[in-house]
ROVO-11981 format. One record per residue (C-alpha): x, y, z; residue in one letter. Coordinates in steps of 0.2 Angstrom, whole numbers, plus 2048, in hexadecimal, padded with zeros to 3 digits. Layout:
BEGIN
XYZA ...
END
This chain:
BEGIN
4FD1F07EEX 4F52017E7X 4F320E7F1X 4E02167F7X 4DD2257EFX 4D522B801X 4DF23380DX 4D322F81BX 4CF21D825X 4BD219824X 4B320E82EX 4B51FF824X 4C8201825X 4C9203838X 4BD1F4839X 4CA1EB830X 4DB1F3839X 4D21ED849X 4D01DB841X 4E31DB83EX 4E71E0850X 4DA1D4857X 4E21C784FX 4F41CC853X 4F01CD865X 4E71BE868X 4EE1B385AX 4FD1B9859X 5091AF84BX 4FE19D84CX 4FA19783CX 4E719E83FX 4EF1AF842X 4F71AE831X 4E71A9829X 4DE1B6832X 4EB1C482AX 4E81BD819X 4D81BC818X 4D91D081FX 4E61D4811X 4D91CC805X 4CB1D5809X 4D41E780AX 4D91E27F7X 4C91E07F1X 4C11F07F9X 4CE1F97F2X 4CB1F17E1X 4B61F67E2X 4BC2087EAX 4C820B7DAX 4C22127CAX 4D120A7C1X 4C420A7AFX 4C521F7B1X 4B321F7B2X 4B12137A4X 4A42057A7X 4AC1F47ACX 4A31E47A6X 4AB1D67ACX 4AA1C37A3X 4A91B67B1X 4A41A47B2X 4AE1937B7X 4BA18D7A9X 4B7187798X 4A5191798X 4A919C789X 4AC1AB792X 4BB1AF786X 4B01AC778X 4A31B977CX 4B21C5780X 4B71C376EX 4A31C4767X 4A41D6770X 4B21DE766X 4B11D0759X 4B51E174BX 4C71E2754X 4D51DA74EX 4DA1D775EX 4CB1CB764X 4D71BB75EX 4E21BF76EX 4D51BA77AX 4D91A977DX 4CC19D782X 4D8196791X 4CE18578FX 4DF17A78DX 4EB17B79CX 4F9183792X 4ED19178BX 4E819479CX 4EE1A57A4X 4EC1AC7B4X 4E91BF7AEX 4DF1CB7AEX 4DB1D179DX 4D51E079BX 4CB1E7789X 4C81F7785X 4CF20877CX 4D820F78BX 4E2203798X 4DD2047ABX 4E720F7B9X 4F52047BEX 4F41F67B5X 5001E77C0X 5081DD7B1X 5091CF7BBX 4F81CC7BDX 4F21D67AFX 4F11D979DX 4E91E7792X 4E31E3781X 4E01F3778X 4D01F476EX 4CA204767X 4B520976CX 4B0208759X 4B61F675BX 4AA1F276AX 4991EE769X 4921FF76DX 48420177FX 487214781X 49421878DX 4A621478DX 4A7202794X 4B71F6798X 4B81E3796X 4C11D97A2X 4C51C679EX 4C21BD7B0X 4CF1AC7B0X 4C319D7B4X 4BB19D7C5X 4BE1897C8X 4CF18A7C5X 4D91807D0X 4E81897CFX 4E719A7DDX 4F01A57D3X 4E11A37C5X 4D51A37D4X 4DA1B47DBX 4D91BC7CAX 4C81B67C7X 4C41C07D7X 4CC1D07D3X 4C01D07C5X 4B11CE7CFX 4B71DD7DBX 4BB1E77CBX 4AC1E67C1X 4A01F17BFX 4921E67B9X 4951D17B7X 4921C67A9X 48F1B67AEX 4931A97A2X 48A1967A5X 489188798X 47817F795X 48116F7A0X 4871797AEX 4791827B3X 4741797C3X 4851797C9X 48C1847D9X 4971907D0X 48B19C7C7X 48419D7DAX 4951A37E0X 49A1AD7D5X 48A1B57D9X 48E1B77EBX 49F1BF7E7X 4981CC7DCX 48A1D17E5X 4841E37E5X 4871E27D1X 47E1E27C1X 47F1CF7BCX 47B1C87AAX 47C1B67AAX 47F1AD797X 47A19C794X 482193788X 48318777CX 46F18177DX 46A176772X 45C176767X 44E16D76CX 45016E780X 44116E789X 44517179AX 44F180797X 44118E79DX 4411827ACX 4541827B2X 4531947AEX 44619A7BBX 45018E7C6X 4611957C1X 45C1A87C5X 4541A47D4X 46419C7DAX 46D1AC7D6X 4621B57DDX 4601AE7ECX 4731AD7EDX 4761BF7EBX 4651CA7F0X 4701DA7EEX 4741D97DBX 4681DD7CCX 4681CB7C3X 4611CD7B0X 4581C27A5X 4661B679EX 46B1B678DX 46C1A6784X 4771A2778X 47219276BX 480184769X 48418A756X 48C178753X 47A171755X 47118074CX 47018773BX 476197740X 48A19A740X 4941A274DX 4961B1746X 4831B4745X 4821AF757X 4901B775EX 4891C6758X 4761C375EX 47C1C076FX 48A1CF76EX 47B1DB769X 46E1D2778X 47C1D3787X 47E1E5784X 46B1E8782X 4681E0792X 4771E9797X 4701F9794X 45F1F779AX 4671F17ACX 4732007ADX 46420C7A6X 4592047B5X 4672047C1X 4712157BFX 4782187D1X 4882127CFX 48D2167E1X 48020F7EAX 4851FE7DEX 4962017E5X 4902047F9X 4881F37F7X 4951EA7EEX 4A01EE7FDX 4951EB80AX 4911D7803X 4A51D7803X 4A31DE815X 4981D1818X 4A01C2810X 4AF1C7818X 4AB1C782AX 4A11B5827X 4B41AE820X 4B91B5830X 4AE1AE83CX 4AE19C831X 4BF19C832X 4C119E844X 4B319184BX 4BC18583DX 4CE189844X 4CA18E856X 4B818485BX 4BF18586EX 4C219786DX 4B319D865X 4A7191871X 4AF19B87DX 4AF1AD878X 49D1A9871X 4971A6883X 4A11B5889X 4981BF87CX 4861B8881X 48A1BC892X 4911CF88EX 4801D1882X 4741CC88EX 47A1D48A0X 4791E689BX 4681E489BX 4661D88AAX 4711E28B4X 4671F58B0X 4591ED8B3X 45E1EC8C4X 4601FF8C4X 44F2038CCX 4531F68DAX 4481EA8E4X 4341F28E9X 4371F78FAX 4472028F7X 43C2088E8X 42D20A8F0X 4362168FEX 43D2208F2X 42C2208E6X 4232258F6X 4302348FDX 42F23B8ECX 41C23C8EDX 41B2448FEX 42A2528F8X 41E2538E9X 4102588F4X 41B263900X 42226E8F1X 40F2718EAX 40C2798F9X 40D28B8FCX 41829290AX 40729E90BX 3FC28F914X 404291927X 405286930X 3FF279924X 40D27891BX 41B27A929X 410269931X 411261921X 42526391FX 42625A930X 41B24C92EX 42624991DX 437248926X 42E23F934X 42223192AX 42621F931X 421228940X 41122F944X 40922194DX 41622695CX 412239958X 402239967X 40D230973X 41E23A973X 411249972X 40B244986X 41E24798CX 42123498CX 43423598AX 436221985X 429225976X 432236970X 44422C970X 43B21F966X 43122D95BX 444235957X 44D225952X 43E21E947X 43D231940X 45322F93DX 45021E936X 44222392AX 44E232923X 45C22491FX 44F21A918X 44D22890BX 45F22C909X 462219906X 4552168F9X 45D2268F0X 46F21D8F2X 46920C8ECX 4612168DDX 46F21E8DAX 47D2148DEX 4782038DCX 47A1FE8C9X 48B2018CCX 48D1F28D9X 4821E98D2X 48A1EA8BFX 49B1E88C7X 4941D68D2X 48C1CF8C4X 4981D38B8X 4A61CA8C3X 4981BC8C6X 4931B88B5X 4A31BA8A9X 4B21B98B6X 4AF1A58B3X 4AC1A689EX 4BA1B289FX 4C71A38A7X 4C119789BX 4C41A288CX 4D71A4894X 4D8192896X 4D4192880X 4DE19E87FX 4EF196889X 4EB18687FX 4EA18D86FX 4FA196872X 504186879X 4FD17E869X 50818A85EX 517187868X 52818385EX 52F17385EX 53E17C869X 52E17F878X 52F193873X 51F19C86EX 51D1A185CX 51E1B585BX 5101BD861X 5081C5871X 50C1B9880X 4FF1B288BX 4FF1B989DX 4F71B08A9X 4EF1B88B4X 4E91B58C8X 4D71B28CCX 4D61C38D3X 4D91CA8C2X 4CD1C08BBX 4C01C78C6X 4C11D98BBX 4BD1D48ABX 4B11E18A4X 4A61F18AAX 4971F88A4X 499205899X 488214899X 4842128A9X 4852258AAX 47822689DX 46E21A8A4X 46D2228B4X 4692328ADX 45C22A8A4X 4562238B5X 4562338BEX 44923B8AFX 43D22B8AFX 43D22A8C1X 43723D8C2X 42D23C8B4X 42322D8BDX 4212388CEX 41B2468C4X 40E23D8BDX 4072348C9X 4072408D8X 3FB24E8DDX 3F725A8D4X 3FA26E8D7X 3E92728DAX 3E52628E5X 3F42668F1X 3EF2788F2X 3DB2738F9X 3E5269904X 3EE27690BX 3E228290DX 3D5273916X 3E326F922X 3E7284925X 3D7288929X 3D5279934X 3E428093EX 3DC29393EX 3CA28F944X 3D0284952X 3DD291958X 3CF29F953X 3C929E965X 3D52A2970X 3DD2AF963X 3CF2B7963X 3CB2B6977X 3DF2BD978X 3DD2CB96BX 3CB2CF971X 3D32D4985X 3E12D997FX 3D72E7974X 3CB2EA983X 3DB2EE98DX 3E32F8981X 3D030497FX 3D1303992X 3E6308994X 3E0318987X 3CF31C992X 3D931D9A1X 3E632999CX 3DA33999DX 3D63349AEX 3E83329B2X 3E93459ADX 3DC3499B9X 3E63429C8X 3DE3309C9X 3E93209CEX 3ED3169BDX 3F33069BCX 3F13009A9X 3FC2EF9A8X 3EF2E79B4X 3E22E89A6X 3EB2DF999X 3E92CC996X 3F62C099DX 3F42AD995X 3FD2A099CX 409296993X 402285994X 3F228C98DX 3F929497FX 40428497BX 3F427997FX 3EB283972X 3F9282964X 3FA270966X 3E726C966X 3E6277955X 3F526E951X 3F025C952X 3E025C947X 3EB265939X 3F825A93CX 3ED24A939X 3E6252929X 3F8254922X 3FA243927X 3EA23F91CX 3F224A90EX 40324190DX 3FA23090EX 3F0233900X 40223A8F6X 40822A8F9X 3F921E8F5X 3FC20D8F2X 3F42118E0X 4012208DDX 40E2178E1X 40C2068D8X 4082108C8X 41921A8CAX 42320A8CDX 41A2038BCX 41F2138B5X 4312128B9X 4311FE8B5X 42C2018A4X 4352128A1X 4462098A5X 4411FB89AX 44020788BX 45020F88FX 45A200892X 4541FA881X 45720A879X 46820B87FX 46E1FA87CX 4691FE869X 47320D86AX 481205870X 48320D87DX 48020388EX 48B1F4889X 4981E8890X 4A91F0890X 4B71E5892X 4C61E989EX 4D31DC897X 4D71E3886X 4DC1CF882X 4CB1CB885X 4C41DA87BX 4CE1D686DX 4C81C386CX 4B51C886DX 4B71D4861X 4BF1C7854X 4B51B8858X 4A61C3858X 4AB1CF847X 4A21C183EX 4911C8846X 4911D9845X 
END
């Protein structure tokens, strides 16, 4: 085999390195295993074929067709002026057939195989001339039974820059012009009918039909206009002048294509991904053919790992009433941090009815002394706190049991039966001696095993994404800056002007006193008795206290107001909507980016959805 030129693996290449150790591990030496490493080896050989530029830049114009279509022929019509066109042998008879590769043209390709391969040399001013430096290659029959013959026709398809499809009149609706088609899809293809008689009258007819079929076949490739070469046995024309008419049309539609098509490397990119393509459908073919049992069951497996990423995030924002605590909490510490230390007592009110909500209907009672009621008020206020600190836990937290429960639930079942495939596959490719075949044995493993079959991968990223919608979705939907700061300057002054009165009576006495205390120190210099402590006010506790709470209550029951209109029932069902739908969007977003996914934790059963699966991606 030749060596790639490029040092480095691509992605292509690693795709197919991890096919091979797919296969060893789960197949191991069993006859599907062998099939699975051919059809690897196959493919790697043909991508390297399309990667080569073995013609040193020269064009490659490949003659294909099933045998005894006169492909040999029109190889000799194009360098007809050589001496040399004689040794292209027609390979109709069994004993002229060859399994080469023949190669035509003034310089030979790079490393030329002699066992499959032969180079006839012919100089340029032999060749019918298109403009640019241009290499025949003489493709063995397509339809050969023989494999050997078979494997060089499809070197020839892998090699070819463009394709000329050679057809005769009576084959034209058969299945192999359709796939040869297939195989060289991504190329230039120039089919050649031949030998059409004279007087045919439903040739335009077939022809529509014909490129239709090819082009349907192979969508990728640029499919010309055919040209068609007249049965010179029933003309008056001889074959000479025919050979050269159709010499001189192939290379003019030739030339057009190529003047139409210049882009060589996108040509190339496509070529190899159809073979890309073609391959993975042989692979996956191959396996439902030779392993139906173990495809059903890593097919279910896969559903099951496609659709409960998303069933599972889904799950992330949790049921309404956890979501609806934490929606709400976030609304009243929305309201809480738009207002201003500067609004005393207001605010310092507002920041205990928030830790406190759940409640305030037991607020009055444990307020008359009542110690039953202020026990009940304490634990109700410690429950509500876990509430919060719950919802933020099962927001948080909960994917994560939730993925790893219904992950267990869902696939620790599929993931026995695909074992159960798996062991009888292997027993199936036991010796006649009761030993296995070479290869990874199977271990059997205990239910409890089975139970970790896989983990969700991006949760991370999804919870991150969580976090942003769900503050996005408060931040939108609570009160605004200016609305919270009328609030707090209503509910201040509510305190201020209920507690104005006895302030003012306090300060107002007190002030007297002090105008009095100064009066009375002149007439303390003039001998009189002073006593100046007696004239200052002396307010009594549970007046003071009974004041502070009666300015207290009203502005209490206006923060009250304020935190229930945070929290409306409207706010908060448009926040939940808000989160619903922003998780929807992320979740989608994520899956597409392959990012939150099913990841496997049994690298057996990684590698068998990767190999029955390849066949999809």
């Amino acid at each position: 085999m030749h060596e790639s030129s490029a040092d480095t693996v691509t992605p292509d290449d690693e795709f197919l390195n991890r096919v091979r150790r797919a296969g060893a591990s789960v197949l191991g030496d069993s006859e599907t295993g062998r099939q699975v490493r051919s059809l690897c080896e196959e493919h790697a050989r043909a991508r390297l074929l399309i990667s080569q530029d073995r013609a040193a830049g020269a064009l490659v114009l490949a003659v294909v067709g099933a045998t005894g279509q006169g492909k040999s022929w029109l190889i000799r019509q194009l360098i007809r002026r050589s001496p040399l066109a004689a040794s292209i042998r027609s390979g109709n008879n069994a004993d002229q057939a060859t399994e080469e590769l023949v190669w035509v043209g003034p310089h030979p390709p790079v490393d030329l195989d002699p066992r499959f391969e032969r180079f006839v040399r012919v100089s340029s001013a032999d060749m019918e001339p298109i403009g640019t430096p241009y290499m025949l290659v003489d493709a063995p029959g397509a339809t050969d039974n023989r494999q050997g013959i078979a494997d060089v026709a499809k070197r020839a398809l892998s090699l070819a820059s463009a394709i000329v499809l050679v057809v005769r009149r009576d084959q034209i609706r058969g299945q192999t012009p359709a796939a040869l088609a297939v195989a060289s899809e991504g190329t230039i293809v120039i089919p050649v009918i031949n030998t059409i008689g004279v007087d045919d009258a439903a040739l335009h007819a077939d022809i529509d039909t014909f490129l239709a079929n090819l082009r349907t076949a192979a969508p990728e490739s640029v499919i010309a206009r055919p040209v068609q070469v007249t049965d010179f046995e029933l003309g008056g024309e001889s074959e000479q002048q025919i050979g050269a008419q159709v010499a001189t049309e192939l290379l003019r539609q030739l030339k057009i294509e190529l003047e139409n098509n210049p882009d060589s490397d996108r040509r190339k990119s496509t070529r190899l991904a159809a073979l890309d393509g073609r391959f993975r459908s042989a692979l996956s073919a191959l396996l439902a053919d030779e392993l139906p049992g173990l495809t059903r069951a890593v097919n279910r497996l896969n559903d099951e790992a496609t659709k409960l990423p998303g069933e599972v995030a889904q799950t992330l924002i949790g049921p309404d009433g956890p979501m609806q605590a934490a929606v709400r909490s976030r609304l009243r510490l929305k309201l809480l941090t738009s207002t201003g230390a500067i609004w005393f007592p207001y605010r310092s009110v507002l920041g205990l009815l928030n830790l406190t909500h759940g409640a305030w209907d037991r607020v009055l009672l444990s307020l008359s002394g009542s110690l039953p009621s202020l026990v009940s008020t304490i634990w109700t206020s410690t429950r509500s706190l876990t509430s919060d600190r719950n919802a933020n836990d099962e927001l948080r937290d909960g994917l994560q049991r939730r993925s790893a429960a219904a992950v267990t639930d869902r696939l620790g079942p599929l993931a026995g039966q695909f074992r159960e495939e798996l062991a009888l596959l292997r027993n199936a490719d036991q010796g006649d001696d009761g030993k296995s075949l070479p290869g990874e044995p199977l271990r059997v493993t205990s239910h409890s095993e089975t139970q970790h079959v896989a983990s969700l991968a991006g949760i991370d990223a999804l919870q991150e994404r969580s976090h942003k919608i769900f503050e996005d979705a408060v931040e939108q939907n609570s009160i605004s800056q200016s609305t919270a700061t009328i609030m707090a300057i209503v509910g201040t002054l509510i305190f201020w002007l209920l507690m104005a009165g006895p302030f003012v009576a306090l300060y107002g006495e007190y002030l007297k006193a002090s105008y009095e205390t100064l009066i009375q120190v002149s007439a303390q210099q003039a001998g009189e008795p002073h006593h100046p402590l007696e004239h200052f006010p002396k307010p009594e506790f549970a007046m003071v206290l009974t004041s502070l709470v009666l300015s207290l209550l009203p502005t209490a029951i206006f923060a009250m107001i304020a935190l229930s209109v945070a929290q409306s029932n409207g706010r908060t069902q448009r926040a939940q909507q808000a989160i619903r739908q922003g998780h929807e969007e992320a979740i989608t977003q994520l899956q597409q980016d392959r990012v939150l996914r099913l990841r496997w934790d049994d690298p057996l059963l990684t590698d068998a959805e990767f190999l029955v699966s390849a066949g999809r991606r």
